[in-house]
C-alpha positions in Angstrom: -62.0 57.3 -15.3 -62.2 58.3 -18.9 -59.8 56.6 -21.6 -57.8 59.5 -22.3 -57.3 59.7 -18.9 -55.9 56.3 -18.6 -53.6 56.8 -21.9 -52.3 60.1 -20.5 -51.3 58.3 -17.5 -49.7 55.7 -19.6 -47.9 57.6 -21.6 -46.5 60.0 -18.4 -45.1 56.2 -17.0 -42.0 55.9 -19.2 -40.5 53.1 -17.1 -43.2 50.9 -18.2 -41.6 50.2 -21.1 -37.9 50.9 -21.4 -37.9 50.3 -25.1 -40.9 51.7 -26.6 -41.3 55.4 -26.2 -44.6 56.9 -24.7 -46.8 57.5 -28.7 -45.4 54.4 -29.9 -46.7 52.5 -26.8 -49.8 54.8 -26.7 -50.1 54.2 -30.5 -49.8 50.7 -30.1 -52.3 50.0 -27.1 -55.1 51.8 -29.0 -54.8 49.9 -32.4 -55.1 46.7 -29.8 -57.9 48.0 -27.9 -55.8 46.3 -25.1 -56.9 49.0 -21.9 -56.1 46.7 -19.3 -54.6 48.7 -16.8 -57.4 49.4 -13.8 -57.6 52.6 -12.8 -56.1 51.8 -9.2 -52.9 50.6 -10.9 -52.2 53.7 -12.2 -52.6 55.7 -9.1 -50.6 53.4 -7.6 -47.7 54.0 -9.9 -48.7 57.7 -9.9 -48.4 57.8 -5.9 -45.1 56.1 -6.2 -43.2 58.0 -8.5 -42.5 61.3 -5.9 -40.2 59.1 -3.3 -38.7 57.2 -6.9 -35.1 57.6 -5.7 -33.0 58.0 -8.9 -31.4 54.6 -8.8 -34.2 52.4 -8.0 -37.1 52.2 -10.0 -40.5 52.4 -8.3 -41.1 48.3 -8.4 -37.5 47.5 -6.9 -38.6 49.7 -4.0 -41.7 48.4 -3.2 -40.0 45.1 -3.7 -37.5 46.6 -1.2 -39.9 47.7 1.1 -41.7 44.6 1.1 -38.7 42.4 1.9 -37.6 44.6 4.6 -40.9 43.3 6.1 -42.4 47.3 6.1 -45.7 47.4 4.3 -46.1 50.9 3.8 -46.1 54.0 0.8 -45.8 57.5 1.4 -47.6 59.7 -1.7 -46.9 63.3 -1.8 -50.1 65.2 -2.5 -48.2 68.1 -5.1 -46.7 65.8 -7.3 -50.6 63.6 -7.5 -52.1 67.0 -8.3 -49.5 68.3 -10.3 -50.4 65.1 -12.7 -53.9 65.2 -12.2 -55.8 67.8 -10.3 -59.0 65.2 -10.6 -57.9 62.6 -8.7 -56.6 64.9 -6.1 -59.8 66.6 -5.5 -61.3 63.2 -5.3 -58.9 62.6 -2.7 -59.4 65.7 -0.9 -63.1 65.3 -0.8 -63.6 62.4 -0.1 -61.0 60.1 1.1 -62.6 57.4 3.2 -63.7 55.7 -0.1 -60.5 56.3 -2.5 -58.0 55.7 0.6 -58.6 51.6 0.3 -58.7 51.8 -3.5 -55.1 53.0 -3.2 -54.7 50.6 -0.4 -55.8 47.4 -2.6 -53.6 49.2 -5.6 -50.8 48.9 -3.9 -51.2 45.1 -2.4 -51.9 44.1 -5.9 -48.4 45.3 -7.4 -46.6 44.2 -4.4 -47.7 40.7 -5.0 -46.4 40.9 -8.2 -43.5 42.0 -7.4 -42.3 39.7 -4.6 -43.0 36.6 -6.3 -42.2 33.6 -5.9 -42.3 33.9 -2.1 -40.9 31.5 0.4 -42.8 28.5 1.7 -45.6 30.0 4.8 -45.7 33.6 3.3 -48.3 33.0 -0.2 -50.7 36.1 1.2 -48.9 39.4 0.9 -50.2 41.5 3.7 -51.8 44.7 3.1 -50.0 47.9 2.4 -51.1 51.2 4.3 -50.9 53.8 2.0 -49.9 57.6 3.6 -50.0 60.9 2.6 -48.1 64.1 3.1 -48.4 67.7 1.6 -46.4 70.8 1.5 -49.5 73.0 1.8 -50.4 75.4 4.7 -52.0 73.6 7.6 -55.5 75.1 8.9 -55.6 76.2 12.1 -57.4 74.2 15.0 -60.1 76.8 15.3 -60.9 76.6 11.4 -62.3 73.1 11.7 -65.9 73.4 11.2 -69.0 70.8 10.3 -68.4 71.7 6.4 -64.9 70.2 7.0 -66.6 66.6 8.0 -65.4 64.0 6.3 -62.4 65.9 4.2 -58.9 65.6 4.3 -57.5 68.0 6.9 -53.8 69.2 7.6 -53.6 70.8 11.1 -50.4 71.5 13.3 -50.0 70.7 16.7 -48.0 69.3 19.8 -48.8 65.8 21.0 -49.4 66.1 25.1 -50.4 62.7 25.5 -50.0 58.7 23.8 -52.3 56.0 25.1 -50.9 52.8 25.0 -50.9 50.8 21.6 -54.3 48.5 21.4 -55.8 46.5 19.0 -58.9 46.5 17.3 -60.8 44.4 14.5 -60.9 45.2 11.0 -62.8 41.7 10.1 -64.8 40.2 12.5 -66.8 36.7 12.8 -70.4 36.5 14.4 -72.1 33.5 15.8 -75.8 32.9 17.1 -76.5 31.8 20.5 -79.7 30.3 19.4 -79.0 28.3 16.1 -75.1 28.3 16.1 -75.1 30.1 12.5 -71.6 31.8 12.0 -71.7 34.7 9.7 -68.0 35.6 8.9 -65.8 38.0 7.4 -67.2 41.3 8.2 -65.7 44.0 7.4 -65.6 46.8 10.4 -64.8 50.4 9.0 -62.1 52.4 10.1 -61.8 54.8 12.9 -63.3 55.0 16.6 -66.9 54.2 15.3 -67.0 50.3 16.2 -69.9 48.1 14.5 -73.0 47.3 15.8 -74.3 44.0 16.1 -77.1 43.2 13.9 -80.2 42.7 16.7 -82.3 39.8 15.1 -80.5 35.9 13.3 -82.3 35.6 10.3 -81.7 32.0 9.5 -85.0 30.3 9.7 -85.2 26.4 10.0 -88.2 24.3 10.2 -89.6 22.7 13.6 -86.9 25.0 15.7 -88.1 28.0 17.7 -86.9 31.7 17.0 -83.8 32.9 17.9 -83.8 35.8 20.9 -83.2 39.2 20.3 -79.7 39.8 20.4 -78.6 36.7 19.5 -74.8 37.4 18.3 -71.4 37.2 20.2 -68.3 38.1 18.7 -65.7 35.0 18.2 -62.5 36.4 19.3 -60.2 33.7 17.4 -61.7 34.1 14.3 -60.9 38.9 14.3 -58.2 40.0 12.1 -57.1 42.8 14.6 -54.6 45.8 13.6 -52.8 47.6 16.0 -53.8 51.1 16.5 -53.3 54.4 19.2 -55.3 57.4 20.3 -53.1 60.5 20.8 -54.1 63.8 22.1 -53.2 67.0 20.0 -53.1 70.4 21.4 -52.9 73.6 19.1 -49.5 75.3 19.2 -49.3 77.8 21.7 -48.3 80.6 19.1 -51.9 80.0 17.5 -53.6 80.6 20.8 -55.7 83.7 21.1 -54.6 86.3 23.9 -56.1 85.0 27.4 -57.9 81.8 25.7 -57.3 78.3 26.6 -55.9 76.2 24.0 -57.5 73.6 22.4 -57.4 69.8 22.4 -58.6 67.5 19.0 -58.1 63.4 19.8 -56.0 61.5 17.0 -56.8 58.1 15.9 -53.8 56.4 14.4 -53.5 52.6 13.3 -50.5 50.2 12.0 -47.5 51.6 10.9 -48.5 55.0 12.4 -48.3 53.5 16.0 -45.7 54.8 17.9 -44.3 57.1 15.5 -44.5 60.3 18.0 -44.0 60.8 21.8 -45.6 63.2 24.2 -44.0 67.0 23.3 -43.4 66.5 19.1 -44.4 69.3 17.5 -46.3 67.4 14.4 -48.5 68.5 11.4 -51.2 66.2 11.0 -52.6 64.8 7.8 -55.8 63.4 8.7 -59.5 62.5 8.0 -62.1 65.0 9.9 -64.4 62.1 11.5 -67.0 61.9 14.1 -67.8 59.6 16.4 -70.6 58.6 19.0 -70.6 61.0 22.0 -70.6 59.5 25.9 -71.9 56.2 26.9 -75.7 55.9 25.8 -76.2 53.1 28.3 -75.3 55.7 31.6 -78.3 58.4 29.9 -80.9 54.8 30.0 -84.0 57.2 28.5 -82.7 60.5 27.9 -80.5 59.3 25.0 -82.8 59.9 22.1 -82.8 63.7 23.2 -78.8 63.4 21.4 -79.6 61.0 19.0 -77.5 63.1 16.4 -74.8 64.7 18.1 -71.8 63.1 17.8 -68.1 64.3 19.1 -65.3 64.9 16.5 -61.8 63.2 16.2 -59.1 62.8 13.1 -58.4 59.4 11.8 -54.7 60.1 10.7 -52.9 59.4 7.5 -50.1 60.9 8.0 -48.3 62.1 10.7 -44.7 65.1 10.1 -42.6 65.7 13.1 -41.4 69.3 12.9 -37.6 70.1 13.6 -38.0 73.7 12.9 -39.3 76.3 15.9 -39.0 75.7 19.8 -40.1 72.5 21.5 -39.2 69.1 21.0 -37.7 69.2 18.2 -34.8 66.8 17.3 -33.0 67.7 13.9 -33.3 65.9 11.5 -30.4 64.3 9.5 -27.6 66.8 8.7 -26.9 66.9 4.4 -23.2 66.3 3.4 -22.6 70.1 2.9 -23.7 70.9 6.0 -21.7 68.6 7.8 -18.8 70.1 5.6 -19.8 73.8 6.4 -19.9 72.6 10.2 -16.5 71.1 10.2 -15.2 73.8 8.6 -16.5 76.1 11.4 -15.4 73.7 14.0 -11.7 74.2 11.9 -11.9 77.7 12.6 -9.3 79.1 15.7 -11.4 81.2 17.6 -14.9 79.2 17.1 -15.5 79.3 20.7 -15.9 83.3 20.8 -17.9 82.9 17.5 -20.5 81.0 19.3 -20.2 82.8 22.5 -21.0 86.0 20.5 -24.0 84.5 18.4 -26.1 83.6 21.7 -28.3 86.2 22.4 -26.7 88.9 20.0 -28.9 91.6 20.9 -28.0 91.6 24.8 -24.8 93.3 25.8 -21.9 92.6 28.0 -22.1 89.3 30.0 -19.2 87.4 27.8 -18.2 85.1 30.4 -21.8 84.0 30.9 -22.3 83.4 27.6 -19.7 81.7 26.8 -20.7 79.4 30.3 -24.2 78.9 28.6 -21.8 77.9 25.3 -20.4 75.2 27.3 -24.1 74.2 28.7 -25.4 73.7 25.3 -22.9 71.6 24.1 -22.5 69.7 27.1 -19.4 67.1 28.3 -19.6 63.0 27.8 -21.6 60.8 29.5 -19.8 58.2 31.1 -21.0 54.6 31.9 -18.4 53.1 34.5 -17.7 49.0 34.5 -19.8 48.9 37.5 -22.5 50.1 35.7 -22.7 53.5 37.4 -23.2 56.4 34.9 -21.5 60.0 35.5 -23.2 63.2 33.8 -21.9 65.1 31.2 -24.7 67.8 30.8 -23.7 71.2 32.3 -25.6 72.7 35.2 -25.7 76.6 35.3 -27.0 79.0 37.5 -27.6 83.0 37.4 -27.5 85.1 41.1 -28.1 88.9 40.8 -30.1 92.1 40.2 -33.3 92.2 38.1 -32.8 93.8 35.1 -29.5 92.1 34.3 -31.2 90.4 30.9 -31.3 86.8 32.7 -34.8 85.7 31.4 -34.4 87.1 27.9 -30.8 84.3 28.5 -32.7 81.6 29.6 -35.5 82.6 26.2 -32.9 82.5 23.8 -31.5 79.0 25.1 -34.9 77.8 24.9 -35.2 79.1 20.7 -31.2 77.7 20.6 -31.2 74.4 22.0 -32.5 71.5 20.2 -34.8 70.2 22.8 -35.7 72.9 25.5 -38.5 73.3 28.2 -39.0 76.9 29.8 -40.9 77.0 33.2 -41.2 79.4 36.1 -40.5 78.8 39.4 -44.1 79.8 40.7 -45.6 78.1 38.5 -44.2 75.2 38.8 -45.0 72.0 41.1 -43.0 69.0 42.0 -45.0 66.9 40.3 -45.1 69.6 37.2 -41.3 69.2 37.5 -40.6 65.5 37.7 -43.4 63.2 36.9 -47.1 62.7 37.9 -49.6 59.6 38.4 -53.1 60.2 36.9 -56.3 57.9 36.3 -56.8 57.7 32.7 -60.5 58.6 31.9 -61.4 56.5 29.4 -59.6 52.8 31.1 -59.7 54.1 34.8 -56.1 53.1 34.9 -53.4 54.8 36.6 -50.8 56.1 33.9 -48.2 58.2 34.1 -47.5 61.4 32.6 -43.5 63.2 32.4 -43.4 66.1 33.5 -40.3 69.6 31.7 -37.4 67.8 33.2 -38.9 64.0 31.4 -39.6 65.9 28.3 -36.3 67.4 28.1 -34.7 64.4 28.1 -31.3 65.2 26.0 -32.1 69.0 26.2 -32.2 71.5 28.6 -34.6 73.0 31.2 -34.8 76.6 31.5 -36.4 77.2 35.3 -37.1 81.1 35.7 -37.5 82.9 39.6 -35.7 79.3 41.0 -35.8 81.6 44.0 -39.6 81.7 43.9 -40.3 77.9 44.1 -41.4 76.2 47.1 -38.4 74.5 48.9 -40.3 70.8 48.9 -40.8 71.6 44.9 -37.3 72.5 45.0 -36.1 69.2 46.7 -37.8 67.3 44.0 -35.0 68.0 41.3 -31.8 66.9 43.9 -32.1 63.0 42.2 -32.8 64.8 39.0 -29.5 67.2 38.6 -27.1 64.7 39.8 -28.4 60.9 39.4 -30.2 62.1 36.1 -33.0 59.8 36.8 -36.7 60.4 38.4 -37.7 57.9 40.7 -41.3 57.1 41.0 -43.5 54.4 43.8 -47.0 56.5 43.5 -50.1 54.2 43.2 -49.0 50.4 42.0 -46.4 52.4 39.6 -43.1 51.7 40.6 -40.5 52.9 38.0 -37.2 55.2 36.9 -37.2 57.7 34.3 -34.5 59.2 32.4 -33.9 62.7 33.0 -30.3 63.7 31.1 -30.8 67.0 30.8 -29.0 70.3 31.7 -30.6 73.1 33.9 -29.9 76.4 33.5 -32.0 78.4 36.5 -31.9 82.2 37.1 -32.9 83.6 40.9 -33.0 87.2 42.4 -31.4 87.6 45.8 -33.4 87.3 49.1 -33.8 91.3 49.3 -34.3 91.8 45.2 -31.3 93.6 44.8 -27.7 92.2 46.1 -26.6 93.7 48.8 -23.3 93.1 49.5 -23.0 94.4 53.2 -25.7 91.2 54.1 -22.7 88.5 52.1 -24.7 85.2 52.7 -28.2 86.4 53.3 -28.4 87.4 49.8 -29.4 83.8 49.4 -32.4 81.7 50.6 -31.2 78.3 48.7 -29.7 74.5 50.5 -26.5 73.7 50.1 -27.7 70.3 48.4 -29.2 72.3 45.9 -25.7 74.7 45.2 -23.4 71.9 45.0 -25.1 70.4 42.0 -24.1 73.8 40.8 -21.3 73.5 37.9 -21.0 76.9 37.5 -22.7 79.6 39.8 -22.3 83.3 38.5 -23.5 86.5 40.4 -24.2 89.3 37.8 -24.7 92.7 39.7 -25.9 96.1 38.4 -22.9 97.8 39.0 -23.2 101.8 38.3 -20.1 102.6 35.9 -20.7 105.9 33.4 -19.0 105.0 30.9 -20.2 101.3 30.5 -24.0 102.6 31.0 -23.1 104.7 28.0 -22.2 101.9 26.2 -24.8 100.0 26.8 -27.4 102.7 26.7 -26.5 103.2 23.3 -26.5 99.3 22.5 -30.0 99.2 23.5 -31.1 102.4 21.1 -29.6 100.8 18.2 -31.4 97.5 18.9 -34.6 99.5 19.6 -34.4 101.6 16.0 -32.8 98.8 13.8 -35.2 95.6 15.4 -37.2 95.7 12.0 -34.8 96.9 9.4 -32.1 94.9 10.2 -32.3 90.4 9.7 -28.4 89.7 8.9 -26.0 88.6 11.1 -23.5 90.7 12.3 -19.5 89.9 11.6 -18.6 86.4 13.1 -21.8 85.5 14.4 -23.3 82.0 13.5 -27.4 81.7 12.5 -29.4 80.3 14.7 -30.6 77.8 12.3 -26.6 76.6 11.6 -26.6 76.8 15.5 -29.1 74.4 16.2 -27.6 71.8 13.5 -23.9 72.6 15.0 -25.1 72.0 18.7 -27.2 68.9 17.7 -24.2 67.6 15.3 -21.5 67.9 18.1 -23.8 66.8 20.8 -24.6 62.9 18.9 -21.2 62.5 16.8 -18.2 63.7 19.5 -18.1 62.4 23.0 -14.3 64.2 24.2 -12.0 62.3 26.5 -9.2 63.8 28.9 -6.0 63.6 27.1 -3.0 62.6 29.6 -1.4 65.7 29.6 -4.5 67.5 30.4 -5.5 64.8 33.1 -2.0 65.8 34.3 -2.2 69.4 34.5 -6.0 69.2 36.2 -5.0 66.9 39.0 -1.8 69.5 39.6 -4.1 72.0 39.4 -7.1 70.4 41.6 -3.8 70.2 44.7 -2.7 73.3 44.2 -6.5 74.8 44.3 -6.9 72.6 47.8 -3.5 73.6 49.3 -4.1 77.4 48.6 -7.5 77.0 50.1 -5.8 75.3 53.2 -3.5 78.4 53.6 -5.9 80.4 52.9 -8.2 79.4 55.4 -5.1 78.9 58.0 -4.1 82.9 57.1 -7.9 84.1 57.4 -8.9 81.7 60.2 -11.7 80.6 58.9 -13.2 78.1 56.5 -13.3 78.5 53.1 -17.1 79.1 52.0 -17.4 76.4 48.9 -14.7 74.0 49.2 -12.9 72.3 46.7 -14.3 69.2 46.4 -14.1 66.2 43.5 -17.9 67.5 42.4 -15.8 70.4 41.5 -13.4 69.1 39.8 -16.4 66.7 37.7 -17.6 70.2 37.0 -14.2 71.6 35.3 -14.1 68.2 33.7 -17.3 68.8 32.4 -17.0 72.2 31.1 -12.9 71.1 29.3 -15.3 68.2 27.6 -17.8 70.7 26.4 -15.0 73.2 24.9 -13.3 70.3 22.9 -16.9 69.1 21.6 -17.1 72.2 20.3 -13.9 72.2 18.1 -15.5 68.3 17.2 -12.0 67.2 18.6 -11.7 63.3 20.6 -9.2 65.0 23.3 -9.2 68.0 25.5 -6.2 70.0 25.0 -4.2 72.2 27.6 -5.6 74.8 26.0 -9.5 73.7 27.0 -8.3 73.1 31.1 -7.0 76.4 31.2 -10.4 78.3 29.5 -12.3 75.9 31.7 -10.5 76.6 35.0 -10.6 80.8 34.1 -14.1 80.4 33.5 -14.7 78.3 37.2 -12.5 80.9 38.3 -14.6 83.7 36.8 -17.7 82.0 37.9 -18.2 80.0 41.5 -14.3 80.7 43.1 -15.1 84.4 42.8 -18.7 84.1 44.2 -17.1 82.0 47.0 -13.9 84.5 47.4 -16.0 87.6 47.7 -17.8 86.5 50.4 -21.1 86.5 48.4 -21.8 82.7 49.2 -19.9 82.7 52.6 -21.5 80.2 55.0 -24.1 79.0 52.3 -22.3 75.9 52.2 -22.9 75.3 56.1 -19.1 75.2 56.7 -18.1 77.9 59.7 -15.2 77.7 62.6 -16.0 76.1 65.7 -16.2 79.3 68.0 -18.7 80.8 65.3 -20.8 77.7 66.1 -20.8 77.9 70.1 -21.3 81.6 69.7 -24.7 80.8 67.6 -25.8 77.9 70.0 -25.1 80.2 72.9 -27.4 83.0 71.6 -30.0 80.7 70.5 -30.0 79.3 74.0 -30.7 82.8 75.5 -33.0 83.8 72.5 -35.5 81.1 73.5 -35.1 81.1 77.2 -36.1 85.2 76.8 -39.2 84.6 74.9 -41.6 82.0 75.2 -44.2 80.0 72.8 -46.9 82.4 71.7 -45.0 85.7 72.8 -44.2 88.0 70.6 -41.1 90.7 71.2 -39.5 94.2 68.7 -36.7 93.0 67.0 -34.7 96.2 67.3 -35.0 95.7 71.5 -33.8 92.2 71.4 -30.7 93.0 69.3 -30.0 95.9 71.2 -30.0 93.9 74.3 -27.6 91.5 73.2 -25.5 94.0 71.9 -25.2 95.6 75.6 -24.3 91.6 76.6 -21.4 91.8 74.1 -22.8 89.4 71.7 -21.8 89.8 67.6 -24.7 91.6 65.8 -23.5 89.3 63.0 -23.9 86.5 65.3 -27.9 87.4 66.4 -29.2 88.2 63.0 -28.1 84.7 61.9 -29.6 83.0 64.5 -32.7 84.5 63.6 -32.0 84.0 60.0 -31.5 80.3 60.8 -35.1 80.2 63.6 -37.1 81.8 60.5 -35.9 79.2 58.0 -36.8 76.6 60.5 -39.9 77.7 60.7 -39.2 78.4 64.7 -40.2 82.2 64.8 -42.2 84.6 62.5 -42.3 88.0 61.5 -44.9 90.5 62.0 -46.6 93.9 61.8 -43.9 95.0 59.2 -40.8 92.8 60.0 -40.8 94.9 63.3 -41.9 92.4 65.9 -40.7 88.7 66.3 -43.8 86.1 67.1 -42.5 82.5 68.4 -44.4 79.4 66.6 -42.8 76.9 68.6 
C-alpha cells in the first residue's frame, strides 16, 4: 500500500485518537516520519468499524468478543468498498491470499487488547474473519472456470449436513527410516489435503538411504479445526422449466460449523475452489488420462440464512415498533375477522374455513404433563369436497403465510418421503439418516395435497406423527425418535370426484384412525345457487382484470409480511391457558353435547356417526387456545369457547349430522351388523375363488331375498377394501381374489 493510502486511512479512524483531530494527527505523523501502522492493522480496523455499535468502540468489542470466548469478525463488504474500492477488489479477486492477512490482523489487535490474560491462556487463539454483502447473488448456473478462485455470492437451500469432522491445519511429519521430524507445516485450506513429500532428504554418513515414501503423519503433534461439508441446491424458483436442479458441495470450517440445518434457505459467501476429482488409486493406470480435471466446490466465508420467501424460514428478531404495531393489532376487537379475511384475499366465500386455517396457523399450547407425557397444541385440519372449490390454491397460500411450511402431494409422496429415511452415505459408507416434510416442518405446518390419492400404507405412516408428534425410527443399526410438532392441513376429493350425497359414507375411502386425529373436518360442496355464482363470477373477473394493477391491501386486511411476523410473534411469546370459567362452561358444554347425542341416538335408533369423545374435546381446547393466542392474551375467555365450539359445530358435528361421515367411524347398531355378516355369508357361499359374477344379477337377486340394497353394496364396499373381490370389465362384473 502507498503512504497516502495509509494516512487516508488514518485520518478516516477518528477513535484513534480522541483528542487530536484527524490533520493534526496526520500533520503530526508526517513531520515524525513515524508510519508504523502495517497495512493489516488498518484493514482490521477498517473491517471493524461496520458492526461498531454506537456505544462500544471497536476495541471494547473485540475485547467483548474475545472474553465471551467467540473468536470471530463479521466485515461488511459495502462499507470496505465504500472506503476503499482497492482493497475490495483485492478481496474480490483474490481472496485466498488477503483472507489470512485479515485473519492475522485481527489476532494481532485482539492480543492487545485482552491483556493481561489469566494464568494457562498467554496464546490468543486465532480469529476467523467473515464476510457478508448486500449485493445480488449469481445464480448457480453462472458459475463458470473464469469464476475460479474469486469470491462468489450464490443462493440456495441446504438439503443435506454431514456430520462435523476435523481436519489439520498444521501437521508434523516423521521418517520411518532416520526418525527425522519435520514440523509445523502448514496445510491450506479447503478439501485439497497435502501430499506427503515422497523422498527424506536428511543425509547422514555411514547410514543407508531412506525408502521412498518414508513419512507418516504424527497424529499428537496436528493442530486440527473443526470443519463440515454441506450440500447446496439452487432455489427452486431459479430452476429452468423441465430441468433438474442443481447441487454445488460447501466446505465450511470453525465457527461456521453448525450454523445451518437441512431446509435453510441461505445465500452463500464463498471462495469458488476446486478440488481433486474420484479416487486416483481405484483408476491404477488410467489416471494420467485426468491428470487436470478437477471437480469444483465453495470453501465458505460466510454463510446468511434467509427469513424472507417460502421455506424454512424462521423470522428473525422482531424490532420494538413492530412488536408495538403487533400489539396494537392484537388490541384491536374484531382481529380475528381481520386475519381471517387477509388469508388468501383473492379467493371468495369459505369464511368459516378460513377462519379454521386462522386457528391452524396460530396453533394452541403445548403441554408437558408431570409424568412427562406431552399433549399437542398444533391444529390438524382437513378439506372433503368437489374440485374446483379453491382448496389447493388454500393449502399454497398457507404454505407463502406460515413461517415454516412444506407443501407435498399425495402421489407423490412415499412413507419414507413423509417421515424419515435411512441411506448409506457415499463418501463414509455409513448409514445416516435423512428427515423427511413432516421432520423439516418441525414447528410449521405440512400442506399434503390429493391425501385421498396416497397409498393407504403411506398413509399409516403419519398416525404416530399427527397425534404422538414424534417419528419413530429401528431401520439399519439406527434406532431413534424425531420430533415432528407440526400441524397438517390435507385437502382430498370424494371416492366418486364429486360428493354425492345420495352414497353418505361412500363418499370417503379414508380409516377411522386417520379421521379421529381430525380437529376440524370440513366438507365444502359446489352447491348451484344463482345469485351466489353471480357473486362470485364477478369476484373472479375483478381479480382476473386488476391481478397487475392492483398491490395494496384492501380495507382491514393485514400484509403478508406483518402476517408472518404476527403468526411467528404469537406462536414463541403466548402459550394460552383455560381460564376457570371457560374450563367450566366447556365441561357443561362437553355433557350436554354427549347427552344430546345419547337422545339423539335413542330417538333415531341408531349410533351417532363421530362420537363425542375427549379427542374432541382436546380439539375445541385446541382451537379456544389458538383464538386467545391470537389476541396475545394468557386466558381463554367465554368469548373464545363459544367461537371455537360454532366453528366445531360448523365444521365436523355438521359433516357427522348430515350423514356425510355416517358409518366412517365403524360405529353401526347391532342388527345392521348381523344383517352385513348374513349377506356376506351368502355372498361368498354363491361365488367361489376364481369365479367371476355381474354385479347388477347379484344385487338383483338379493333384492328378490328381501335383503337391504344398502346392506349389499356395503358388503361389497367393505370385500373391495379388503382386497377380497375385484372389479372388472368396466365395474360391471365382480372377480373373487380370495
Amino acid at each position: 500500500m502507498e503512504m497516502q493510502d495509509v494516512v487516508l486511512m488514518l485520518s478516516w479512524l477518528p477513535s484513534l485518537s480522541l483528542s487530536l483531530s484527524c490533520r493534526d494527527l496526520l500533520k503530526r505523523r508526517c513531520t515524525l516520519g513515524e508510519f508504523w501502522m502495517e497495512m493489516q492493522d488498518v484493514v482490521l480496523m477498517l473491517s471493524w468499524l461496520p458492526s461498531l455499535s454506537l456505544s462500544l468502540s471497536c476495541r471494547d468489542l473485540l475485547k467483548r468478543r474475545c472474553t465471551l470466548g467467540e473468536f470471530w469478525m463479521e466485515v461488511e463488504m459495502e462499507e470496505l468498498s465504500s472506503f476503499d474500492e482497492d482493497l475490495a477488489d483485492c478481496l474480490y479477486k483474490q481472496p485466498s491470499e488477503h483472507l489470512p492477512l485479515l485473519e492475522e490482523a485481527a489476532r494481532e489487535v485482539a492480543d492487545e487488547v485482552t491483556k493481561p490474560r489469566p494464568a494457562g491462556e498467554e496464546a490468543i487463539q486465532d480469529i476467523q474473519v467473515m464476510l457478508r454483502s448486500e449485493g445480488n447473488p449469481a445464480n448457480m448456473r453462472s458459475l463458470k472456470s473464469d469464476q475460479m478462485s474469486r469470491l462468489v455470492q450464490i443462493p440456495g437451500m441446504v438439503v443435506s449436513a454431514a456430520a462435523v469432522r476435523s481436519k489439520a491445519v498444521r501437521v508434523s511429519l516423521q521418517c520411518r527410516g532416520c526418525r527425522g521430524v519435520i514440523a509445523n507445516i502448514a496445510v491450506r485450506p479447503g478439501l485439497e489435503g497435502y501430499a506427503l513429500p515422497r523422498k527424506c532428504n536428511t543425509e547422514q554418513a555411514g547410514r543407508a538411504k531412506c525408502p521412498v515414501d518414508p513419512y507418516f503423519l504424527i497424529p499428537d503433534k496436528c493442530s486440527c479445526v473443526d470443519f463440515q461439508t454441506l450440500k447446496l441446491q439452487e432455489s427452486p424458483e431459479s430452476v429452468p422449466h423441465g430441468e433438474m436442479p442443481r447441487h454445488v458441495q460447501l466446505y465450511c470450517d470453525r465457527y461456521l460449523c453448525d450454523r445451518v440445518v437441512p431446509g435453510n434457505r441461505v445465500t452463500i459467501m464463498g471462495i469458488y475452489s476446486i478440488k481433486k476429482s474420484g479416487n486416483p488409486s481405484r483408476s491404477k493406470g488410467r489416471d494420467r488420462v485426468g491428470v487436470g480435471i478437477r471437480s469444483s466446490y465453495i470453501r465458505v466465508v460466510g454463510i446468511q440464512v434467509d427469513t424472507e420467501g417460502v421455506g424454512r424460514s424462521v423470522v428473525g428478531a422482531v424490532s420494538p415498533q413492530e412488536e408495538e404495531e403487533i400489539r396494537r393489532l392484537a388490541a384491536t376487537p374484531n382481529v380475528f375477522e381481520s386475519i381471517a379475511k387477509s388469508i388468501a384475499p383473492s379467493i371468495y366465500g369459505s369464511v368459516d374455513v378460513k377462519k379454521a386455517i386462522a386457528c391452524l396457523l396460530f396453533g394452541g399450547s403445548r403441554k408437558r404433563l408431570p409424568d412427562g407425557l406431552t399433549r399437542r397444541g398444533d391444529v390438524n385440519l382437513l378439506m372433503l369436497g368437489d374440485p374446483g372449490t379453491a382448496k389447493s390454491q388454500l393449502l399454497k397460500f398457507v404454505e407463502r403465510c406460515a413461517p415454516i411450511a412444506v407443501y407435498t402431494s399425495g402421489k407423490g409422496s412415499s412413507a419414507a418421503g413423509l417421515t424419515a429415511s435411512v441411506m448409506r452415505d457415499p463418501v463414509t459408507r455409513n448409514f445416516v439418516m435423512e428427515g423427511g416434510a413432516m421432520v423439516l416442518a418441525d414447528g410449521g405446518v405440512v400442506c399434503i395435497d390429493e391425501f385421498d390419492k396416497m397409498r393407504e400404507d403411506d398413509r399409516v405412516a403419519i398416525h404416530e406423527a399427527m397425534e404422538q408428534q414424534t417419528i419413530s425410527i429401528a431401520k439399519a443399526g439406527i434406532t431413534t425418535t424425531l420430533n415432528s410438532r407440526c400441524s397438517v392441513l390435507a385437502a382430498a376429493n370424494s371416492v366418486f370426484g364429486r360428493w354425492d350425497d345420495t352414497k353418505g359414507e361412500e363418499n370417503i375411502d379414508f380409516m377411522p384412525t386417520i379421521l379421529s386425529r381430525f380437529d376440524m373436518i370440513f366438507i365444502i360442496k359446489d352447491e348451484h345457487d344463482e345469485h351466489k355464482d353471480m357473486t362470485l363470477a364477478k369476484h373472479v373477473m375483478n381479480v382476473h382484470l386488476s391481478a397487475l394493477t392492483t398491490n395494496q391491501s384492501s380495507e382491514g386486511e393485514i400484509e403478508l409480511s406483518m402476517m408472518k411476523k404476527y403468526i411467528s410473534y404469537a406462536r414463541a411469546k403466548c402459550g394460552p391457558r383455560l381460564s376457570a370459567d371457560a374450563a367450566e362452561k366447556l365441561k357443561n358444554r362437553y355433557i350436554l353435547m354427549r347427552s344430546g347425542a345419547r337422545e339423539h341416538e335413542r330417538a333415531s335408533d341408531k349410533r351417532s356417526s363421530i362420537p363425542i369423545t375427549v379427542r374432541q374435546l382436546e380439539a375445541i381446547i385446541r382451537i379456544s387456545e389458538s383464538l386467545a393466542k391470537m389476541k396475545l392474551r394468557p386466558f381463554v375467555a367465554d368469548g373464545d369457547v363459544d367461537e371455537a365450539l360454532r366453528l366445531f359445530q360448523v365444521s365436523t358435528l355438521d359433516a357427522a349430522r348430515s350423514g356425510s361421515l355416517s358409518g366412517v367411524e365403524g360405529f353401526s347398531t347391532p342388527q345392521d351388523q348381523e344383517m352385513i355378516s348374513r349377506v356376506e355369508k351368502q355372498l361368498k357361499r354363491r361365488f367361489a375363488i376364481g369365479s367371476q359374477v355381474s354385479e347388477h344379477s347379484i344385487v338383483q337377486d338379493f333384492i328378490k331375498q328381501k335383503y337391504p340394497e344398502h346392506a349389499i353394496y356395503k358388503v361389497l364396499h367393505l370385500m373391495m377394501r379388503r382386497g377380497e373381490i375385484q372389479h372388472r370389465m368396466q365395474r360391471k362384473v365382480l372377480y373373487r381374489i380370495k
